[in-house]
C-alpha positions in Angstrom: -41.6 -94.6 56.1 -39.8 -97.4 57.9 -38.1 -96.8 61.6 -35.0 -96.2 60.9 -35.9 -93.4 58.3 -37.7 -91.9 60.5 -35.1 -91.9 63.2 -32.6 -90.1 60.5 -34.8 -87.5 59.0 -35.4 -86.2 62.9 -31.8 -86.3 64.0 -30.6 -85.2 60.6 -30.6 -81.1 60.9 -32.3 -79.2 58.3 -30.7 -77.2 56.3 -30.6 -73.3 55.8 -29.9 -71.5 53.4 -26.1 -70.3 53.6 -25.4 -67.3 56.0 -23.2 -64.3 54.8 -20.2 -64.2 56.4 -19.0 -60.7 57.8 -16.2 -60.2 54.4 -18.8 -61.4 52.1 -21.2 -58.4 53.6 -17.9 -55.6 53.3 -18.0 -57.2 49.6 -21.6 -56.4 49.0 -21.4 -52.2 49.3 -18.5 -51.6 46.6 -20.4 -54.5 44.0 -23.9 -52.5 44.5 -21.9 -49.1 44.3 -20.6 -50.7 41.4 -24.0 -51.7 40.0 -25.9 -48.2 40.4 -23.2 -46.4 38.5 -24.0 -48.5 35.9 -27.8 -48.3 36.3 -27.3 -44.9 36.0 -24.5 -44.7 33.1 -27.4 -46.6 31.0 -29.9 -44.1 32.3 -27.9 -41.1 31.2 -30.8 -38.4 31.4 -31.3 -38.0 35.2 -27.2 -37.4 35.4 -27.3 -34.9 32.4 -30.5 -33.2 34.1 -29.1 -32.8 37.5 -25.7 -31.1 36.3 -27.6 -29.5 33.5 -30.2 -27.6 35.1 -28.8 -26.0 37.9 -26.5 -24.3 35.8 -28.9 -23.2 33.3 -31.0 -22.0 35.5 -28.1 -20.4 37.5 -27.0 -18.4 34.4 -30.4 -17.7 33.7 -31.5 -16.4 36.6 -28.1 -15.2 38.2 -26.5 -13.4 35.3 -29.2 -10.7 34.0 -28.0 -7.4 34.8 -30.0 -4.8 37.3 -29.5 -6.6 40.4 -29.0 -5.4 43.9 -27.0 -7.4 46.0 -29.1 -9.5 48.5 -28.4 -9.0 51.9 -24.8 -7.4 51.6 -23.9 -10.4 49.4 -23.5 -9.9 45.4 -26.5 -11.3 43.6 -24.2 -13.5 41.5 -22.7 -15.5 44.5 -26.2 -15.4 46.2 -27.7 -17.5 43.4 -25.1 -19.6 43.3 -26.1 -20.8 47.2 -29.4 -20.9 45.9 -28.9 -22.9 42.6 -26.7 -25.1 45.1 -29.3 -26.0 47.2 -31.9 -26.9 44.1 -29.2 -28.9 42.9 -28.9 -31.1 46.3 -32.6 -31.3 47.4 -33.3 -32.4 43.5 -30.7 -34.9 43.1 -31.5 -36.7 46.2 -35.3 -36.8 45.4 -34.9 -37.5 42.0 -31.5 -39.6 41.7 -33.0 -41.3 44.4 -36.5 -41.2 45.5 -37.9 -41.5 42.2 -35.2 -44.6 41.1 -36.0 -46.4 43.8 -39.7 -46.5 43.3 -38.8 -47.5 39.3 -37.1 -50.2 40.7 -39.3 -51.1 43.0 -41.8 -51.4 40.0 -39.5 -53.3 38.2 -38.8 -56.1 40.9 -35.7 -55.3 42.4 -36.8 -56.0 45.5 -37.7 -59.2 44.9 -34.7 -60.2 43.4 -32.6 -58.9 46.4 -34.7 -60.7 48.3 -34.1 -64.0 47.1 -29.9 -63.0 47.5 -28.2 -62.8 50.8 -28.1 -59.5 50.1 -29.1 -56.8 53.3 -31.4 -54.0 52.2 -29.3 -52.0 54.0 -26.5 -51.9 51.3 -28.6 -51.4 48.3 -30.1 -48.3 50.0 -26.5 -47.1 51.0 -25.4 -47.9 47.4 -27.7 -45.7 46.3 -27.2 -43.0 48.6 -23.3 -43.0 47.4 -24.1 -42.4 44.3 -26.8 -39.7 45.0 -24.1 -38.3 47.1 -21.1 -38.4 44.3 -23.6 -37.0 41.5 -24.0 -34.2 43.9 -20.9 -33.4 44.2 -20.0 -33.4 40.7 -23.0 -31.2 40.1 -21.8 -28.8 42.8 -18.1 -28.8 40.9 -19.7 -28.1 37.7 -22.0 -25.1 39.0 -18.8 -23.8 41.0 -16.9 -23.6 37.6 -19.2 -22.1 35.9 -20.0 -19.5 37.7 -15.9 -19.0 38.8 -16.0 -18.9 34.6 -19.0 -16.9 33.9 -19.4 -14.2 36.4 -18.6 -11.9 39.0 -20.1 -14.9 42.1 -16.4 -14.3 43.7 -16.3 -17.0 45.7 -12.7 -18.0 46.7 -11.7 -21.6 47.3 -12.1 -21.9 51.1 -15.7 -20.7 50.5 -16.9 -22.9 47.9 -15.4 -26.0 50.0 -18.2 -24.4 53.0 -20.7 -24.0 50.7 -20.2 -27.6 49.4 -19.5 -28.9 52.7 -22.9 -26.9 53.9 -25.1 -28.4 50.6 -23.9 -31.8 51.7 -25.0 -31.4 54.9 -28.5 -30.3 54.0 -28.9 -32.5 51.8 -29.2 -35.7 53.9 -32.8 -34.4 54.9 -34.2 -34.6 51.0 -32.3 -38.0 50.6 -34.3 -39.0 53.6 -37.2 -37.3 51.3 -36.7 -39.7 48.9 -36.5 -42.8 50.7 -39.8 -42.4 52.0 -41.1 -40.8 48.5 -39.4 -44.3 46.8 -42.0 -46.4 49.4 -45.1 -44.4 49.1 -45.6 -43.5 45.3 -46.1 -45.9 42.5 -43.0 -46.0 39.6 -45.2 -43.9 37.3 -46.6 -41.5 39.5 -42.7 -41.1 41.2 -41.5 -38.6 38.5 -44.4 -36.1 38.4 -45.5 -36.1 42.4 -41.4 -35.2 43.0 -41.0 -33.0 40.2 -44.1 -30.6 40.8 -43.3 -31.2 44.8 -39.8 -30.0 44.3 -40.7 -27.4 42.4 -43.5 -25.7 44.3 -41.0 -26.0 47.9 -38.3 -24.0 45.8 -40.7 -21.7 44.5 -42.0 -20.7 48.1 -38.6 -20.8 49.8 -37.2 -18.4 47.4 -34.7 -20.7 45.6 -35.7 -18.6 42.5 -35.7 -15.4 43.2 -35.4 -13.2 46.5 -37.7 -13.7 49.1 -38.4 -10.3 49.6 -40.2 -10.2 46.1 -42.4 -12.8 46.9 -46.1 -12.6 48.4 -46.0 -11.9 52.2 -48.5 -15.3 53.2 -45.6 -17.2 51.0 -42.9 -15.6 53.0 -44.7 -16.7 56.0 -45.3 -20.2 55.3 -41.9 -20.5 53.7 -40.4 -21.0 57.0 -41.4 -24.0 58.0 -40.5 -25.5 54.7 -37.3 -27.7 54.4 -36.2 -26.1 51.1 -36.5 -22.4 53.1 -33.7 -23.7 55.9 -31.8 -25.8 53.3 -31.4 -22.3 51.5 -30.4 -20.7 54.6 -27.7 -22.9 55.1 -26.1 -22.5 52.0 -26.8 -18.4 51.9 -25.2 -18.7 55.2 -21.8 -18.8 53.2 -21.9 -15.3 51.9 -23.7 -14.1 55.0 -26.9 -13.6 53.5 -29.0 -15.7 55.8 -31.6 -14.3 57.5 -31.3 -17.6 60.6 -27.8 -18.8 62.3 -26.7 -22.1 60.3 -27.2 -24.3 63.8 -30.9 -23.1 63.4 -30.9 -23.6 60.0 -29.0 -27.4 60.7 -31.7 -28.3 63.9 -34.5 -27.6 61.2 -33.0 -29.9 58.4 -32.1 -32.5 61.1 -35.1 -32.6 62.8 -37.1 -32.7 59.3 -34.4 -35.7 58.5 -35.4 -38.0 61.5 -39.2 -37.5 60.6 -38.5 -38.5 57.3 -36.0 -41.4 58.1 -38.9 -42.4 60.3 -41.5 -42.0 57.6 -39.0 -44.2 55.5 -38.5 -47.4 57.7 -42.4 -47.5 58.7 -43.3 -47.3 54.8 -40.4 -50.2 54.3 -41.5 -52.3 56.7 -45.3 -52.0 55.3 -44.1 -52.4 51.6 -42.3 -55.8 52.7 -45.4 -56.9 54.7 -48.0 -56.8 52.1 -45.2 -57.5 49.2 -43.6 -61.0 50.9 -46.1 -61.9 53.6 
């Protein structure tokens, strides 16, 4: 290299790859909204499943005759709250948790990686979504039961109870952020399914707690499912805690797992890019 090309290529700056600007970021959230809808519009089973079940399970469950109200509240409207709170803890573990371990599996990360793209906003993107299926599975269990029984819920108490299930449900979307990180995309689906399904069991999601085993009573307090449940019971006055007990629970439980969540992140890019 003569002198004079050396003199240029050290006063010539390198060059970086382009920064984002701050519009091209506001951009970013409503395209990768955009793009999980229709991940999940191709993927139409987890949608069907989260609406689906709930209400099976609620007119299952909540419809057979020879109950005794629970609490001072009529059984009906007492598994509604409880089909309400399945509904959010499983939508954000599964609509979430489980999709973003498949993806992870699939490379996505590695793409986004390689784009300006901040993993902040495909993590929010999927959050909206999780959020939005939610609701529309809340809507769908509302009307049914409004249709199908005797819940008697009026208006201004199906807004609190969806207001409440939202509320709760941050702490099992913070579930499935760190479940997404620590489980491999085949394992995802089973570990959060028979997970899920054990925590609803115990916190009596399912059927009364009174009718279950006094040692699962016992532990079931300490359970996130057991104070989720609370909460929404807590609409028809059929919680056995205060809902700022029930809320300190679930939002102490949510900063463990957001915790849980950034530390398995930060590992997962480590050993991935490093």
């Amino acid at each position: 290299m003569t002198t004079t090309a050396r003199n240029a290529a050290q006063t010539t700056p390198a060059r970086t790859a382009p920064v984002p600007t701050a519009s091209a970021w506001g951009r970013q959230l409503p395209a990768s909204v955009r793009a999980q809808v229709l991940i999940l519009l191709r993927s139409p089973s987890l949608i069907v499943a989260a609406i689906a079940l709930p209400v099976v399970l609620f007119l299952v469950l909540g419809t057979s005759g020879g109950h005794q109200p629970q609490h001072g509240a009529p059984y009906a409207a007492y598994m509604l709250c409880s089909m309400g709170a399945y509904a959010g803890g499983a939508i954000m573990l599964f609509n979430f948790g489980t999709t973003l371990a498949m993806e992870r599996g699939q490379g996505v990360d590695r793409l986004f990686r390689a784009s300006p793209m901040r993993p902040w906003t495909y993590l929010a993107a999927k959050g909206v979504v999780a959020v939005a299926v939610a609701v529309l599975s809340f809507a769908v269990l509302a009307a049914s039961a409004a249709l199908l029984t005797d819940a008697g819920l009026s208006a201004p108490k199906l807004l609190e109870l969806v207001g409440r299930l939202l509320l709760g449900s941050v702490t099992f979307l913070a579930m499935g952020m760190a479940l997404g990180y620590v489980v491999g995309p085949t394992s995802a689906s089973p570990i959060a399914t028979l997970s899920y399904l054990l925590l609803s069991m115990a916190s009596g999601l399912f059927m009364p707690l009174s009718q279950l085993p006094s040692g699962v009573r016992q532990v079931a307090r300490y359970l996130p499912t057991y104070h989720y449940a609370q909460l929404a019971w807590g609409t028809v006055g059929a919680a056995d805690e205060p809902w700022t007990t029930a809320a300190a629970w679930l939002g102490g439980y949510a900063l463990v797992f957001f915790a849980l969540a950034v530390r398995l992140y930060r590992r997962n890019q480590v050993r991935r890019f490093s």
